[in-house]
C-alpha positions in Angstrom: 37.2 -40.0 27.8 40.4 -38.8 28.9 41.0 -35.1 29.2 44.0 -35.3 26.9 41.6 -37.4 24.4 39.2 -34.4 25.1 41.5 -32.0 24.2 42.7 -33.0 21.1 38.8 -33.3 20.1 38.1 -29.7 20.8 41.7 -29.2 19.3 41.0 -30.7 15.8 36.8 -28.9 16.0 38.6 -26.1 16.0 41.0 -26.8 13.0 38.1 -28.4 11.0 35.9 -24.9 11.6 39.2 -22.3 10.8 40.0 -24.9 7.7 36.2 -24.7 6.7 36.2 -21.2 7.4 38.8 -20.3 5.3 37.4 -22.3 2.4 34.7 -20.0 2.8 36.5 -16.9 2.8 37.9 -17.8 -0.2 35.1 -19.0 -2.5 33.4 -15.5 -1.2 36.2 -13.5 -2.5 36.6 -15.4 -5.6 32.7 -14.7 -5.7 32.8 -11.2 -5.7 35.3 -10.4 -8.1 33.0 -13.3 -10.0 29.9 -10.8 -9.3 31.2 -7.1 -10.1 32.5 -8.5 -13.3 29.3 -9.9 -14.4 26.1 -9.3 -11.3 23.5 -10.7 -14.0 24.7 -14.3 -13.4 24.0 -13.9 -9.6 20.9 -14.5 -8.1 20.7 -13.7 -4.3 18.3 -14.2 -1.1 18.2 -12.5 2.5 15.4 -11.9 4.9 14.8 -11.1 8.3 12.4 -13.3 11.1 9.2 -10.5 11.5 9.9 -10.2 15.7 9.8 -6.7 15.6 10.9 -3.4 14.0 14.5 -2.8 12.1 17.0 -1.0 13.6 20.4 0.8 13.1 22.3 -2.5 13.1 20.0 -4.2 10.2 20.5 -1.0 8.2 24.6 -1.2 8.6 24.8 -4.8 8.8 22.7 -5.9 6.0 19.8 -3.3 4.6 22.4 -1.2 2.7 24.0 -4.1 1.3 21.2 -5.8 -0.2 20.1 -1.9 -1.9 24.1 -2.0 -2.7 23.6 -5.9 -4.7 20.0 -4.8 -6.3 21.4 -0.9 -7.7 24.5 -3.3 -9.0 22.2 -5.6 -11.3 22.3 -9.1 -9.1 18.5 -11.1 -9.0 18.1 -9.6 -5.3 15.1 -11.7 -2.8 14.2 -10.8 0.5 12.4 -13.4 2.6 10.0 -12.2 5.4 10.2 -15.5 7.6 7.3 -15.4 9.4 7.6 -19.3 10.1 10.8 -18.9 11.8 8.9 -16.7 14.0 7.7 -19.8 15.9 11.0 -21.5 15.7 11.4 -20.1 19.5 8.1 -18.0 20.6 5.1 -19.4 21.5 2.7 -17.0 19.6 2.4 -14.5 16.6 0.8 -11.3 18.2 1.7 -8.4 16.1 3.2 -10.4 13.5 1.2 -8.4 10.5 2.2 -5.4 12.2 5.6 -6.6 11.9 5.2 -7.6 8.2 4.5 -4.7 7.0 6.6 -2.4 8.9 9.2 -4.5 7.6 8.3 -3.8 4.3 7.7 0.4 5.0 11.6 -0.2 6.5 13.2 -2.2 2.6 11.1 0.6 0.7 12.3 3.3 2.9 15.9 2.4 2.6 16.3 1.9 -1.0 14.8 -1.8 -1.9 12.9 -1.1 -5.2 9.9 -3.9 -5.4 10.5 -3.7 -9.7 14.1 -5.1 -9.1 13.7 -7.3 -5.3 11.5 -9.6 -4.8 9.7 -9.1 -1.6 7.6 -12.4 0.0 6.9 -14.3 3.1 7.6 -17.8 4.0 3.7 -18.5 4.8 2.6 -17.8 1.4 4.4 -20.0 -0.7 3.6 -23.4 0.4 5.6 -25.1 -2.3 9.1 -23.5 -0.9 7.9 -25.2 2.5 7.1 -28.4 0.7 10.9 -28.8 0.3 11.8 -29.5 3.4 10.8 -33.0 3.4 12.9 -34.3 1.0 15.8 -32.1 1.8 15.1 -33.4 5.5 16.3 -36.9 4.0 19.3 -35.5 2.8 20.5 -34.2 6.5 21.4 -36.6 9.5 20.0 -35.4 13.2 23.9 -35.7 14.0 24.6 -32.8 11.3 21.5 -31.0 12.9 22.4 -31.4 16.2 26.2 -30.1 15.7 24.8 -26.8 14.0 26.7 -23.9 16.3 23.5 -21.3 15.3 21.0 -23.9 16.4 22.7 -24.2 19.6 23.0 -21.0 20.3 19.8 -19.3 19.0 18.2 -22.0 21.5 20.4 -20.4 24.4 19.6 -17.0 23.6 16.0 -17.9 23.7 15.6 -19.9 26.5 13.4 -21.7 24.5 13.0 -25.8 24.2 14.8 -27.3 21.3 11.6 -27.5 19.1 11.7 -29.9 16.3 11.1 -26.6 13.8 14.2 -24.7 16.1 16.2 -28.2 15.0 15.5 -28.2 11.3 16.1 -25.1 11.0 18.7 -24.8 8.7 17.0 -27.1 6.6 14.2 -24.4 6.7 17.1 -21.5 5.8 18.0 -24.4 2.8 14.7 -24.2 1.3 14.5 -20.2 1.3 17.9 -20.1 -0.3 17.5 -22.8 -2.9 14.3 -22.7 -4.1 14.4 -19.5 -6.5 18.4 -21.1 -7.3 19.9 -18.5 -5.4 23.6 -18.7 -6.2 25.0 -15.9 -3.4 23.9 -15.3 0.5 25.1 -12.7 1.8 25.9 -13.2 5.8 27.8 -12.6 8.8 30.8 -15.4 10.0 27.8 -16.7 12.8 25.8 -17.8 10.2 28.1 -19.3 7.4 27.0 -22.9 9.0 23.6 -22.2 7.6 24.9 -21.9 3.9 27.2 -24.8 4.5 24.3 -26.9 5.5 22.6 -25.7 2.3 25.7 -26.6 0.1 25.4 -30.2 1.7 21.9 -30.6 0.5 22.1 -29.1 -2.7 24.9 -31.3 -3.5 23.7 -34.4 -2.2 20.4 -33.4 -4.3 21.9 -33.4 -7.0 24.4 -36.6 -6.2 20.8 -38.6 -5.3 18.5 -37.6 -8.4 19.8 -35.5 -10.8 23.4 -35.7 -11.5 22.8 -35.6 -15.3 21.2 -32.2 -15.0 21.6 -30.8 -11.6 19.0 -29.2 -10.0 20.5 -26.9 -7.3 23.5 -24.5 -7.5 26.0 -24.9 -4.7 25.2 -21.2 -3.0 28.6 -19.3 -1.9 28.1 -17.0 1.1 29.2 -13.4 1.0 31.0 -13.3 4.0 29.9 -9.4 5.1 32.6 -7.0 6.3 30.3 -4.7 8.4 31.3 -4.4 11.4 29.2 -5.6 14.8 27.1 -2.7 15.8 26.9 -2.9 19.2 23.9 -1.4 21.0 23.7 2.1 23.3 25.2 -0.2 26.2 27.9 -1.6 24.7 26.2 -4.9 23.9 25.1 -6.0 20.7 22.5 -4.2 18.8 18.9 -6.7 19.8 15.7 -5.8 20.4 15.6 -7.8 22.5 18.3 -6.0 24.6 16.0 -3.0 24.6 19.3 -0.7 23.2 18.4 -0.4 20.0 17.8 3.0 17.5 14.8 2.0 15.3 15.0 3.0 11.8 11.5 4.3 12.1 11.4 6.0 15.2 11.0 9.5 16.1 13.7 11.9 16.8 12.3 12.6 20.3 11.9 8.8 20.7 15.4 8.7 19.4 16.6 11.5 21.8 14.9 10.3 24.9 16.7 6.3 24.4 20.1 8.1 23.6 19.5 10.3 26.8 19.3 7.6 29.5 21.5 5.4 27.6 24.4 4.5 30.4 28.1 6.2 30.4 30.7 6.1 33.3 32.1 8.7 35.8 35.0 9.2 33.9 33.9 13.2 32.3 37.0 13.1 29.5 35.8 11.4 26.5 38.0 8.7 24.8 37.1 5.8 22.5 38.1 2.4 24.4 35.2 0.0 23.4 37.5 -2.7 26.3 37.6 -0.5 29.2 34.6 2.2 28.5 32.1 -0.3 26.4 28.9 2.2 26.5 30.6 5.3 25.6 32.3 4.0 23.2 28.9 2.3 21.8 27.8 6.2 21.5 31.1 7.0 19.6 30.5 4.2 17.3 27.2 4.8 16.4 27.9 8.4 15.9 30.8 7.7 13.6 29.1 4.6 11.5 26.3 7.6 10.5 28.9 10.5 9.6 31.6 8.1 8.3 33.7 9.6 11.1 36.9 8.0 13.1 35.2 7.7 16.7 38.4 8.4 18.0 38.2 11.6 16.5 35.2 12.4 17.5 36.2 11.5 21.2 39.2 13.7 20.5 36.8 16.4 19.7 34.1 16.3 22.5 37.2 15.5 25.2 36.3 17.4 28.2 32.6 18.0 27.1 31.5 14.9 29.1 28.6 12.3 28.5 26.0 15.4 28.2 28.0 16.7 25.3 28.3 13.1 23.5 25.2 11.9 23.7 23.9 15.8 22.3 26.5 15.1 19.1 25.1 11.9 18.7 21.4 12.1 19.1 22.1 15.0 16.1 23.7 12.7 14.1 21.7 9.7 14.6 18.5 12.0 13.5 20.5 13.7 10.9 21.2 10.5 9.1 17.5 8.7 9.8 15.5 12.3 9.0 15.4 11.4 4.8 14.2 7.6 5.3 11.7 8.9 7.9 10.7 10.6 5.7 9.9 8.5 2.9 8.7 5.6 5.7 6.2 8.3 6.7 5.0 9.1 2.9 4.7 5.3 2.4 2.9 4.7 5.4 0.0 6.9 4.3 -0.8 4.6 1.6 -0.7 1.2 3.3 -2.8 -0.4 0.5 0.2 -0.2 -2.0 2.6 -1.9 0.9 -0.1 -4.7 1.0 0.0 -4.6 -3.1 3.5 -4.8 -3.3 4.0 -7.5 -0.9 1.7 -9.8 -2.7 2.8 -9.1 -6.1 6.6 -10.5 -4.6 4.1 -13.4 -2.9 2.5 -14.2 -6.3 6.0 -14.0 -8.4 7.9 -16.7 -5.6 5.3 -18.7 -5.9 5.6 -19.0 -9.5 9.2 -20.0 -9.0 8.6 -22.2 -6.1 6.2 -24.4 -8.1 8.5 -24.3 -11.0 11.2 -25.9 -8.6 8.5 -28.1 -6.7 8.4 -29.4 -9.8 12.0 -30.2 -11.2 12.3 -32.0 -7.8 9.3 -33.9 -8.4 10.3 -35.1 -11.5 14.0 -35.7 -10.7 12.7 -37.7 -7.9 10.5 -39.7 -10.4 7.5 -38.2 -8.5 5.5 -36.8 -11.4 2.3 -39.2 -11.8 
């Protein structure tokens, strides 16, 4: 191949993605008018992979969302994907642990079990069970080209495992199995929910186009910012610069403490030239609704010492009433356990329901 013919390849990838993208952009707009005009006819499902403990980012980036959708009246799920845990580790230590703190962390923040649906992957085999038709609906080619495949594999380090491949056939079966109609994501991810509009459709185009089984899920394309992490990186945990949502305020003061600055003493908010102190001003302004410029403008001569003082009181400030409750509910763990297997026992209602319409639209029903 030529690198002229190369060129224009990458050239019209790149039109095909910003075309497809802005598709996107505009069935989640006409969705959301859609959705405040009526949430009742919306059914929705997010979750989180169990690999550790929610922090700041999840809270801004999704948590407060998902409350945001479930206080509006939309059919709100949360998937615990304990599978996907394995997509890139080799083991499970501490996944229980992670469970259920996940769990403290929804409650905590607002997530009422009466109105969200709370349940994990592992315990609803029929959900899982769809993954082998819909895995006949997908070519390895389509898997292959999936941009969040290739680079949650990079990230990891990991071997392309054949559960890391199918992946987004996985995310399909979370997301269409209780009909959900509305996925709320960030741009990275909108592959995933195109995948899932693929197999719905070609569902549907196979076995059942007299009475469709699957709705054609539109993605929510989220307008929360990135929150990057205390050294100007992105919030991970695996990066280590994270502000748990249920850590202490002396474990929250001690990360913010050695959390790295510059030399420069005068304090200004240039997330390009000064990315760590400008992490601090971000964070601080995302929990007091503040400009960070502003607040640069304010501490200006006070140095690191006095920024990372503003922000370890404003970080606490914020976190001190879902502490709170986290530390109420965590003196009752039995409930958490309760509550997580009532949302276990009501998706497996609806999974088998499902299991079943595609068993019988598949002439499978002996």
């Amino acid at each position: 191949m030529t690198d002229e013919t190369e060129a224009q390849r990458v050239t019209a990838a790149g039109n095909e993605m910003s075309a497809s993208f802005l598709a996107a952009q505009k069935r989640s707009d006409a969705t959301m008018a859609a959705l405040e005009a009526d949430p009742s006819k919306f059914t929705m499902l997010t979750g989180d992979r169990p690999t550790g403990r929610l922090h700041l980012g999840h809270f801004f980036g999704s948590i407060r969302e998902r409350v945001a959708m479930q206080d509006r009246g939309v059919n709100t799920n949360i998937i615990i994907a304990d599978y996907q845990v394995i997509t890139d580790r080799d083991t499970t230590e501490h996944i229980e642990d992670n469970v259920l703190n996940l769990v403290l962390d929804y409650l905590a923040a607002g997530i009422d079990p009466e109105k969200t649906m709370i349940f994990t992957h592992s315990a609803v085999p029929a959900e899982n069970q769809l993954m082998l038709p819909f895995l006949s609906l997908v070519t390895e080619a389509e898997l292959h080209r999936n941009p969040t495949v290739k680079s949650e594999m990079e990230a990891s380090g990991h071997a392309l495992t054949g559960l890391l491949l199918t992946y987004p056939v996985h995310q399909a079966c979370d997301i269409l199995f209780c009909k959900a109609n509305v996925v709320p994501i960030g741009k990275d991810n909108l592959p995933h929910v195109e995948i899932t509009r693929t197999i719905a459709r070609r569902f549907n185009e196979r076995y059942a186009q007299g009475a469709p089984v699957f709705p054609e899920p539109a993605a929510i394309l989220s307008n929360a910012p990135e929150i990057p992490g205390l050294d100007g990186r992105k919030m991970s945990k695996s990066y280590g610069n994270s502000i748990m949502l249920g850590a202490t305020a002396e474990e929250t003061a001690k990360l913010i403490k050695k959390s790295k600055t510059d030399s420069e003493r005068f304090i200004t908010f240039d997330p390009v030239a000064r990315p760590e102190v400008s992490a601090l001003l971000t964070t601080a302004g995302l929990v007091t609704g503040r400009d960070p410029a502003d607040i640069a403008a304010e501490i200006g001569n006070g140095g690191s010492g006095t920024l990372k003082k503003y922000v370890t009181e404003s970080v606490n400030e914020f976190l001190a009433p879902h502490r709170e409750r986290r530390a109420e509910l965590a003196k009752d763990m039995d409930t958490v356990r309760d509550i997580l297997h009532e949302g276990n026992r009501r998706a497996n209602a609806i999974a088998n329901q499902t299991l079943d319409e595609v068993r019988e639209a598949m002439g499978m029903k002996y």
